[in-house]
C-alpha positions as CSV (number, residue, x, y, z in Angstrom):
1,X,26.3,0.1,75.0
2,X,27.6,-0.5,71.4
3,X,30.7,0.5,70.1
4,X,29.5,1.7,66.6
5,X,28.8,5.5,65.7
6,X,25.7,6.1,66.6
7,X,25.6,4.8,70.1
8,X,28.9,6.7,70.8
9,X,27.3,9.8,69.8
10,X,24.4,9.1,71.9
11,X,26.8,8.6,75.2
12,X,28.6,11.8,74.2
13,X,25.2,13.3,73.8
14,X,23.6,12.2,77.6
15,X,27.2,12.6,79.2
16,X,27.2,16.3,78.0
17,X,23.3,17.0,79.0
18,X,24.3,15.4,82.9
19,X,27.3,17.5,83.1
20,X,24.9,20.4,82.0
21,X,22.0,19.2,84.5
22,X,25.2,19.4,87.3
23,X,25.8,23.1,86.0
24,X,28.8,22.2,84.4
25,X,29.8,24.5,81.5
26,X,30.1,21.6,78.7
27,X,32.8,24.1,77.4
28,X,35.1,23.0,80.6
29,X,35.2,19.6,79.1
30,X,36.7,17.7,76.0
31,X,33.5,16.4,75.8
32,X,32.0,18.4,73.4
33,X,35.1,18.6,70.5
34,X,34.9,14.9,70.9
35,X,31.0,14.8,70.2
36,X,31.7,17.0,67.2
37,X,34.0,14.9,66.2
38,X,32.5,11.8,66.0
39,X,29.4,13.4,64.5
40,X,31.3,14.6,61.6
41,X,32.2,11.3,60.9
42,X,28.3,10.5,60.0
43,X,29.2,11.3,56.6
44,X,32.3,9.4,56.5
45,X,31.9,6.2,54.3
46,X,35.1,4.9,55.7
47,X,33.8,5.9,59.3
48,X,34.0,2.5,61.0
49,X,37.7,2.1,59.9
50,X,38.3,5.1,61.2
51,X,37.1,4.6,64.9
52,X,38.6,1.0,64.9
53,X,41.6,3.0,64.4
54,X,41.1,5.7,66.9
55,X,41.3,3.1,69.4
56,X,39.3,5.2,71.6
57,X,38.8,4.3,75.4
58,X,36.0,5.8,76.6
59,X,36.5,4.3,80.3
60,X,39.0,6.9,82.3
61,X,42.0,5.3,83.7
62,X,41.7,5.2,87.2
């Protein structure tokens, strides 16, 4: 439920393997390029300024 790296990575992660689980291909979704994304950024040093800058809303609009 946090906002830092690792616990986006780990929604990404068990949003991908649900979709999968609903036979989903995870390559219909953005859902991957975002996880590989954000999982590049584990070697970032400058990582949390970059997601504070993202300004990433992970809740659709709806």
């Amino acid at each position: 439920s946090g906002t830092d790296l690792e616990s986006r990575i780990q929604r990404f992660e068990k949003t991908l393997s649900a979709i999968q689980d609903l036979k989903c291909p995870a390559s219909s979704t953005t859902l991957l390029g975002r996880l590989n994304s954000l999982t590049a950024l584990r070697a970032n040093a400058n990582r949390d300024n970059i997601l504070r800058g993202l300004g990433l809303n992970e809740t659709p609009a709806g």
